[in-house]
N, C-alpha and C positions, 0 to 999 in steps of 0.2 A: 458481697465477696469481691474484691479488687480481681483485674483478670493482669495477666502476667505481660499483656499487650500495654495496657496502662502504665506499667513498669516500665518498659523498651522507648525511651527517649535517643538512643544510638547506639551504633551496632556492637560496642564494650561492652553492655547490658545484656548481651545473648551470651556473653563469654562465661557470666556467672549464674548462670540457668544449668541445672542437670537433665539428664536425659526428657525422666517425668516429666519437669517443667516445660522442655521444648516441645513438648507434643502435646500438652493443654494449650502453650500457646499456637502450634498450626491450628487446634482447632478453634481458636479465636477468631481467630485469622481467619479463617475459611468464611466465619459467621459476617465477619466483618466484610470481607469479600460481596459475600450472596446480598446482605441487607444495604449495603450502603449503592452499588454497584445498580439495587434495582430501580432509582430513583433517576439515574440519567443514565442509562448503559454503561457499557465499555466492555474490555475487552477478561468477561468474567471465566471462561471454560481452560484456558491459557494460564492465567494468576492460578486458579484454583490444582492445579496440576503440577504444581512448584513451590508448593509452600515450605515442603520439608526439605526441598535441595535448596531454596534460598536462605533457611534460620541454618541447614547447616554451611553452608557457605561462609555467613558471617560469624559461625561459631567458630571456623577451623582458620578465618583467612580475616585480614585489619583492612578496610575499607574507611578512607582514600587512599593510605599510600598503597594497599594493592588495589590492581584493578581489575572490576569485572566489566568484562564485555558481553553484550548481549544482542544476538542477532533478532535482528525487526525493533525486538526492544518493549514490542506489546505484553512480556509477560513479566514488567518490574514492580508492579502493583505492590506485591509482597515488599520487594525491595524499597521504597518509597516511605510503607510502613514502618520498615525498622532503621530507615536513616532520617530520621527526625522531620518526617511530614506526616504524619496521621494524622496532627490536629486538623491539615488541609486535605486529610483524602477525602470529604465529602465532596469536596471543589472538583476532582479530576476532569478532566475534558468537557468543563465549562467556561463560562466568561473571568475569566483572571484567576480561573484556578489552576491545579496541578498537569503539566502535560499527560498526556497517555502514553506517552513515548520516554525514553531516557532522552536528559536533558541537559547538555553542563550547564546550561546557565541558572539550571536549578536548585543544583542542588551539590556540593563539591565530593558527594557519593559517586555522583554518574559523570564516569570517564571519559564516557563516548556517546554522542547520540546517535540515532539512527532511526527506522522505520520502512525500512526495504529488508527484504532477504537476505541472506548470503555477504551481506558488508563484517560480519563479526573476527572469523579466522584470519583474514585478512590484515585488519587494525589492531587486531590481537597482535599479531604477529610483530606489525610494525610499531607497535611499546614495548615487546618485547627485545626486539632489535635495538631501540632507543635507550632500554636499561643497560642494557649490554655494552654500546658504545660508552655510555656515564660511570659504569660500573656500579651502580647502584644494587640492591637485594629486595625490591619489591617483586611479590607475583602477580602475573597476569593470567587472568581463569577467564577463556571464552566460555561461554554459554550458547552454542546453536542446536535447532529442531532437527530431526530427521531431513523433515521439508526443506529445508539449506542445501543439503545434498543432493538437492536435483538443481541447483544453480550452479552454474560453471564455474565462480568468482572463488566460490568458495574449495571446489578441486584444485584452482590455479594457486588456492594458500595452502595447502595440504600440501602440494609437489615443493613446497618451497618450505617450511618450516624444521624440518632436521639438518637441513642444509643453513640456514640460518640461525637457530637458536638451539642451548641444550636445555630450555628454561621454559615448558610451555603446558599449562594444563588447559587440558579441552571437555570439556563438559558434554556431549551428545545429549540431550533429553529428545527422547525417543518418545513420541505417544503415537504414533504411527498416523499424524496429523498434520496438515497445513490450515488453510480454511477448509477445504474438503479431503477425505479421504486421499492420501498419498499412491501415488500411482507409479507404474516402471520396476525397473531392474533395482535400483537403488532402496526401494520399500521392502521388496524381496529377499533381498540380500539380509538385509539386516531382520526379516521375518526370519530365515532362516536361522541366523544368528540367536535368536531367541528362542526359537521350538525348536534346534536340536535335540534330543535327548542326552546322548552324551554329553555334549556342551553343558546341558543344563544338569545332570547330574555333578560335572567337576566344578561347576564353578561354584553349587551348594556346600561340595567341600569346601574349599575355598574360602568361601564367605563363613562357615563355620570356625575355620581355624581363623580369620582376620580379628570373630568376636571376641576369640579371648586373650589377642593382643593386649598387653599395659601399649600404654604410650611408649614413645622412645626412642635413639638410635637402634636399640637393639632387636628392638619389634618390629622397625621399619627393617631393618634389617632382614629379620627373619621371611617378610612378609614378601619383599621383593626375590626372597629365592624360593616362598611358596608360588608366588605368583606366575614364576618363570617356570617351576614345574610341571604348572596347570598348564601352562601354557605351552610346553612341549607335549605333554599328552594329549593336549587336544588336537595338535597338528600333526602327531602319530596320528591320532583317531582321522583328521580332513584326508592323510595322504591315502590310507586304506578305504575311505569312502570315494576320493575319486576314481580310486580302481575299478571301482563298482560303485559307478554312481546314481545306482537307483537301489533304495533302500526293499527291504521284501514288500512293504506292501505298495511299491512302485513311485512313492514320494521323494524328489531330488537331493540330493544331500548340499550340505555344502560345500562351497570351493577348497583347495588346496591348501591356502594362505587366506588371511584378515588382509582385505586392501588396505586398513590402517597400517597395519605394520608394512605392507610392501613398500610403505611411504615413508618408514623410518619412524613412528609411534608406536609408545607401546599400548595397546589396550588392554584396558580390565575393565568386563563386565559378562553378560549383563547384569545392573545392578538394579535391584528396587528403588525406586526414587520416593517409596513412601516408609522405607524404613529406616528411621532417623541415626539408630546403632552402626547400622550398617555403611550409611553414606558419613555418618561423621569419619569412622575408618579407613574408609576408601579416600574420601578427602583428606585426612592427614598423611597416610602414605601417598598420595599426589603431591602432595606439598612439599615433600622431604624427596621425593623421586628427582633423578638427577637426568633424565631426559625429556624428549617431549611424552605426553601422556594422554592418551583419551581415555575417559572413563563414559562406561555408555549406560546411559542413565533410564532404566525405563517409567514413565508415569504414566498416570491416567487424566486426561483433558477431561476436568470438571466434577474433578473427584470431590465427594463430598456434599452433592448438588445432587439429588435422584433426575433431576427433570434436566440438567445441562451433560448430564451421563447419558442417560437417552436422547437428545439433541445435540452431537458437538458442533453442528456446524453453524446452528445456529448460534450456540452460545458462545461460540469464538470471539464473534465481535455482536452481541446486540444490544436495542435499543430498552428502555424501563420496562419494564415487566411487574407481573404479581410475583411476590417470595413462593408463596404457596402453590401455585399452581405452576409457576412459568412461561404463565402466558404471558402477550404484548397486549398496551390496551386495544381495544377493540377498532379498528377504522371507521370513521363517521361513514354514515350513507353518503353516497355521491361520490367519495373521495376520486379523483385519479389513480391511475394507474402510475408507479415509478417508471421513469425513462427506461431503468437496465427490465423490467418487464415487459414495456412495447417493446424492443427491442427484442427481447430473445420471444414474443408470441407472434412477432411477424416476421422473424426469421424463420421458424418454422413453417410459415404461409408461403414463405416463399423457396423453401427447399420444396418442398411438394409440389411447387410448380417446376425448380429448374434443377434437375439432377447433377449439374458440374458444380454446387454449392456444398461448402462442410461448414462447421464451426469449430474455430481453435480456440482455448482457453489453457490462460497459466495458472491452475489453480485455482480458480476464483468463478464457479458453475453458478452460484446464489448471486454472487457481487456483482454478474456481468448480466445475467438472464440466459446464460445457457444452457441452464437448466432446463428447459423446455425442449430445448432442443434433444438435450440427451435421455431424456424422457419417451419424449415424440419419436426418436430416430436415431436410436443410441450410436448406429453406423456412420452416420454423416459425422459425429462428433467425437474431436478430439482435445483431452486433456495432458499437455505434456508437462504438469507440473509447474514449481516456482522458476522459469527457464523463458524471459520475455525474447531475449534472441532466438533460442530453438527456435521458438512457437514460429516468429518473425520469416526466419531461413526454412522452418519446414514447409511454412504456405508459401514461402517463392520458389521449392522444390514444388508442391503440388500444383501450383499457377502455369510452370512448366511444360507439365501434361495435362492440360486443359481444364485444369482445375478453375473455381473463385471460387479460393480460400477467404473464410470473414473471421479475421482475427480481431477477439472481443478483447481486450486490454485497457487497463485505465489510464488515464492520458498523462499521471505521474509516472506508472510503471514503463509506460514504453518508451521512457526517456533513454530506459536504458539497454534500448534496439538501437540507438540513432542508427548507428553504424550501417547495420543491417539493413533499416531502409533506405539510406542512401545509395551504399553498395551492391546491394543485391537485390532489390524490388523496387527502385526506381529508373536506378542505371539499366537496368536490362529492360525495364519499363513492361514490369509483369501488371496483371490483372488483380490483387490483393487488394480487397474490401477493407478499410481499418477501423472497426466500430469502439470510439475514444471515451467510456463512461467517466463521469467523475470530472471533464471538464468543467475549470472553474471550482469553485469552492469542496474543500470535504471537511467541513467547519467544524467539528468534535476531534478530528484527525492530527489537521495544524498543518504547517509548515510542509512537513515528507507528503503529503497522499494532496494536497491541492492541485488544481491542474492548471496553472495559471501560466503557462510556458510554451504549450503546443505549437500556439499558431507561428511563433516567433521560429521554432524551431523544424516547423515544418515550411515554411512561405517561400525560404531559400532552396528548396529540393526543386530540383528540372522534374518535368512528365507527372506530376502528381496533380490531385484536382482534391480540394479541401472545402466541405462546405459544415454549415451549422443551423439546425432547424430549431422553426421560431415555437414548435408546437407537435405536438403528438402525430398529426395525422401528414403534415410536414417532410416528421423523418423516415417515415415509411414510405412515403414518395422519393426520398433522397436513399433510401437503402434499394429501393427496385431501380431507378437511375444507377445505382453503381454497380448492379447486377449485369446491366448493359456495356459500360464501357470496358476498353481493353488497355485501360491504367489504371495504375495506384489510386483508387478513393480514400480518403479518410473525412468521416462524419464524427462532429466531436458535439457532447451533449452531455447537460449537466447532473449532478445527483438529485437524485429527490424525484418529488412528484411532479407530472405532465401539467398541462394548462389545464384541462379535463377538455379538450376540443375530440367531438367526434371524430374515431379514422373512418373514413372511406373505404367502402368493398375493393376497389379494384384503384390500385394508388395510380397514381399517374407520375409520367416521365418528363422530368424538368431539365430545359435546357441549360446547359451546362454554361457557366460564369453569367447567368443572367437572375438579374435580382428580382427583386418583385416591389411595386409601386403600392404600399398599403393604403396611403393617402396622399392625395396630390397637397400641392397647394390651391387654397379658393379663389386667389385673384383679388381680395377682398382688399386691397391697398395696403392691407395691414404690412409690418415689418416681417421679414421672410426667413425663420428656420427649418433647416432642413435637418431629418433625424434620420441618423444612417446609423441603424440600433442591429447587432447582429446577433440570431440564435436567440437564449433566454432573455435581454435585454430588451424584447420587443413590447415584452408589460410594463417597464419599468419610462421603455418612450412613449409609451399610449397616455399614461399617468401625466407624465411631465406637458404633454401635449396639450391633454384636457384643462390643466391649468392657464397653459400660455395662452391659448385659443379663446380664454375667456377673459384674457387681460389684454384682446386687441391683435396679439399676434397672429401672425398668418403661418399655418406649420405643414412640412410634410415628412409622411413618414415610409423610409424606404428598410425595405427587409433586404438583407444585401444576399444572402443563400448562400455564395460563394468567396471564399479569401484568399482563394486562389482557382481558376483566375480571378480576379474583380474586374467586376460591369463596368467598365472604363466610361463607357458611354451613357448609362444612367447616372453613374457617379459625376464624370463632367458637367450633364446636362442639368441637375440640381445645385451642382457647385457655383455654377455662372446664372443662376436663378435669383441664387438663395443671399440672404445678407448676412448671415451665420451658418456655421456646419457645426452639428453638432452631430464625434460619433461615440457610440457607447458597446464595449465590450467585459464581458465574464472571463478576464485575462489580461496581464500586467501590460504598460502602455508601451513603456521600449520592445518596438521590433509588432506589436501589436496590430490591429488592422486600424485602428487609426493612424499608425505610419504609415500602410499600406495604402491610405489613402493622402494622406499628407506629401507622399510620393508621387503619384500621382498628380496631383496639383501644382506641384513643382513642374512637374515633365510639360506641365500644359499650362503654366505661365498664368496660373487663377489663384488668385490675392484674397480670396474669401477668407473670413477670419475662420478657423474651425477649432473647436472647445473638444477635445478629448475627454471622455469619459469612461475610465478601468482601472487597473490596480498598480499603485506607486511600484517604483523601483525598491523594491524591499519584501523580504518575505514575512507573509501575514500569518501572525499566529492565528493559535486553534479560538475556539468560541462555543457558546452552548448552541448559539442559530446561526446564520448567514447574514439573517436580516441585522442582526449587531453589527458586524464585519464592515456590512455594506454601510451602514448606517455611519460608522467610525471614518470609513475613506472616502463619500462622499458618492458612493454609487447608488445615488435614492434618485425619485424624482425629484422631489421639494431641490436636494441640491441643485440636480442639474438645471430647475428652474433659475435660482438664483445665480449661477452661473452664467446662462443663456442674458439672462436684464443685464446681469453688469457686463457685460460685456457689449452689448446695446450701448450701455451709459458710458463705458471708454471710447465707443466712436465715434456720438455723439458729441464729445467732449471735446475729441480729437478733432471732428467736422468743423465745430466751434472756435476753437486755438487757429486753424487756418483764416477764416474769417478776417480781411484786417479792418482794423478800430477806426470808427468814424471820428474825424477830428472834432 
């Protein structure tokens, strides 16, 4: 039996599908989802929660010339499938396959890319601005999570959308999710919004009278003066509940007003996001509505999936798995520990020691390891949602009053504090811990969640102290060090698993901008490089090392800890040693700490040739491994060996060309 997904080569194809049909195909689609998804992860609990708002999407709306916008952009999976890439959805966030993220250059479906929070309302806004100026008649349907609405970007496009446009459909999908459980005023609010009674009695009318709408001006018609009826009766019913705003058996009611409308949209909901009837309806009178419009759409993260319904957080983003059970495979004996797990288990080792410690998190308790913490000492830990400034400006509030705040952040996300750290926890030169996971590669990610920008962006900041450890037991000596000082630290450290190096019981205190000498050089006459390899790059110079050292060269290998400040003095004293420098970092070269140190060499008038080793001026896409990645831009040993000899062989060459010629 042909399945109806087989059919769907582009999104005209869903246009000639009836009800029945579109909901044999969600449930293809789901199947399609769970099996193909178990084979290299991605991001399954999210797609599975959207299936029936996205077939009706492109049943009600013509995708390219309309556009959907979609905030983070992690839940287009479905969308991908019904605009003419399924034959490559096995590929998804692997090597030269499909992104995980929307993509224009993928695909001339996807409008916008993105892969952060809260970018969606925004960009919406401004195509929709953009039509307007052209006069053209294409629509623009954002698509963002609850979780958007704890990011500020996304209220600053809300304050500004009736005042710019009369032409805007907004989508809310509501699962009452981020990566973890949604936290605040904003989850609440919209909780309320759902289990009123009232509310949710009228708006069952409502939805009753929508189903037996025909199509039409005259149904749209109808529809928008039932809607508006509902909609005074409900805010009879808010104004007599704030009179009395606690219900008999003592449960808060809700507000006055919909802050949607206070902003000049009209809302209707809440809607089922898995009743296909229902939301085709509601999306056609969106489409014919002559102002802006939220429609607040409720699903379920990983519907369809028994074992990612009982786990959303994990199933939000994880890695292969069994269909049947939902497990991951099993981890080999010995394996390491991931970096975001020493981190959040010796953070907790070290709240127990010192009581002026918290942990901050934006959403992200699994992704960072503070989970443990809130576990361990659910008081010390704070989650303030998708909101990287808050989090930033709340620990330079708690730093204040004697706080070390350790705000756990990945080193793409807190791109978008810069502000924040500059202005407000460096210039005041507070005490804030910045634990930076994910520096360096998130290779199934791509592009948005890499971290290959930090050091460049942090190096120029006054009063900060940046360092990067070479190894597990490393950075828990570099987090009890910043436990001490009374500035800005940030410890930046890559995804994946540690080296498997034993931690130490009781870490020890490293002097701050001073490197570490892993191996000298032997004096052996041999030709002299020197490897100033920082953070995870330090296996990558032992490798290259082991090679050179057995083809005659003379090597040493320096752990630099810090890149701000740098060992000026270790770094001089190998550079006027050495007859090559070779440095390597997990981060693009402009601005990088081999400028850091190329600077340096200048100030001090030392001619060493030195060979840069990190990532092109270009943003690297996704991949199935890293070791691909690295493999592709030349961040291996083998290369940086053959690097190191020819570059030997230009100066020898060069030695040679001066030389003059015997008559």
């Amino acid at each position: 039996m042909s399945r109806y997904l087989d059919m769907v080569d582009e999104p005209s194809h869903i246009k000639k599908l009836n009800v029945e049909q579109m909901t044999q195909l969600a449930e293809e689609i789901r199947n399609e989802l769970i099996t193909k998804l178990s084979k290299n992860g991605g991001h399954l609990g999210p797609n599975l929660g959207v299936v029936e708002l996205t077939i009706a999407l492109h049943h009600t709306f013509s995708t390219p010339k309309d556009k959907f916008v979609w905030d983070v952009s992690h839940q287009v999976y479905v969308h991908k499938l019904l605009t003419g890439r399924k034959e490559r959805f096995h590929t998804i966030r692997t090597t030269n396959g499909l992104n995980g993220f929307a993509l224009r250059t993928e695909s001339e479906h996807d409008c916008y890319g993105a892969g952060h929070a809260g970018t969606a309302l925004s960009a919406a806004l401004g195509m929709a601005a953009a039509r307007d100026r052209r006069g053209t008649d294409e629509n623009v349907v954002c698509v963002f999570g609850d979780a958007a609405l704890t990011n500020g970007i996304s209220f600053e496009a809300l304050n500004n959308i009736s005042h710019t446009t009369k032409k805007f459909v907004a989508i809310l999908n509501d699962n009452e999710w981020s990566i973890a459980k949604n936290v605040g005023a904003i989850a609440s609010y919209l909780n309320k919004l759902i289990t009123n009674p009232k509310y949710n009695r009228l708006q069952r009318d409502f939805v009753r009278l929508l189903r037996r709408m025909p199509k039409g001006e005259f149904a749209v018609a109808l529809a928008h003066k039932a809607e508006e009826s509902f909609k005074g009766v409900v805010s009879e019913a808010a104004l007599e509940h704030s009179k009395n705003p606690m219900d008999a058996d003592g449960r808060g009611g809700f507000g006055s007003s919909l802050i949607f409308e206070e902003m000049g949209l009209r809302y209707l909901g809440p809607i089922d996001g898995h009743d296909l009837p229902m939301l085709l309806n509601c999306l056609e009178f969106a489409k014919n509505y002559d102002e802006p419009i939220v429609l607040h759409v409720l699903t379920k993260k990983g519907k369809g999936y028994d074992v990612a319904l009982a786990q959303p957080e994990k199933f939000h983003g994880t890695g292969p798995y069994d269909v049947t059970t939902g497990n991951s495979p099993a981890a080999k004996p010995g394996t390491p520990l991931n970096y975001q797990d020493v981190f959040g288990q010796q953070l907790v080792k070290l709240c127990q020691k010192d009581n002026t410690l918290v942990g901050i998190t934006a959403a992200m308790p699994s992704g960072t390891g503070l989970k443990y913490l809130e576990k361990a000492m659910p008081e010390r830990y704070y989650d303030v949602g998708i909101a990287e400034e808050h989090a930033v400006l709340f620990a330079a509030g708690m730093a204040t009053m004697g706080f070390h705040p350790v705000v756990a952040i990945y080193s793409t996300f807190l791109q978008r504090a810069y502000d924040c750290i500059i202005h407000d926890v460096a210039l005041q030169d507070l005490p804030v811990i910045f634990c930076m996971d994910r520096a360096g590669l998130s290779a199934n990610d791509g592009p948005t969640h890499h971290g290959l920008f930090d050091i460049s962006y942090l190096r120029c900041v006054p009063n900060i102290i940046c360092m990067a450890p070479k190894d597990e037991d490393e950075m828990a000596d570099m987090m009890f060090t910043c436990t001490l000082q009374s500035h800005p630290t940030f410890i930046r450290y890559p995804r994946g698993l540690g080296e498997g190096v034993a931690i130490k019981d009781v870490p020890k205190v490293l002097e701050i901008g001073k490197a570490e000498v892993v191996k000298n050089f032997a004096q052996n006459r041999g030709r002299k490089i020197a490897f100033f390899a920082l953070g995870n790059m330090q296996k990558v110079a032992r490798e290259a090392v082991e090679t050179l050292t057995a083809e005659g060269f003379d090597c040493a290998i320096i752990n630099p800890r810090f890149f701000k400040p740098i060992d000026a003095g270790t770094t001089e004293f190998f550079a006027r040693n050495a007859d090559v420098i070779v440095t390597m970092e997990d981060h693009v070269l402009p601005g990088g700490y081999g400028s850091i140190v190329l600077e340096l060499l200048s100030e001090k008038r030392i001619t060493t040739p030195v060979i840069r080793i990190g990532w092109p001026d270009q943003f690297i896409e996704h991949a199935s491994t890293p070791e691909y990645l690295r493999e592709k831009y030349g961040l291996t040993a083998a290369r940086t060996v053959e690097r190191a000899k020819a570059e030997f062989a230009a100066v020898t060459e060069g030695e040679r060309s001066m030389v003059p010629a015997v008559a």
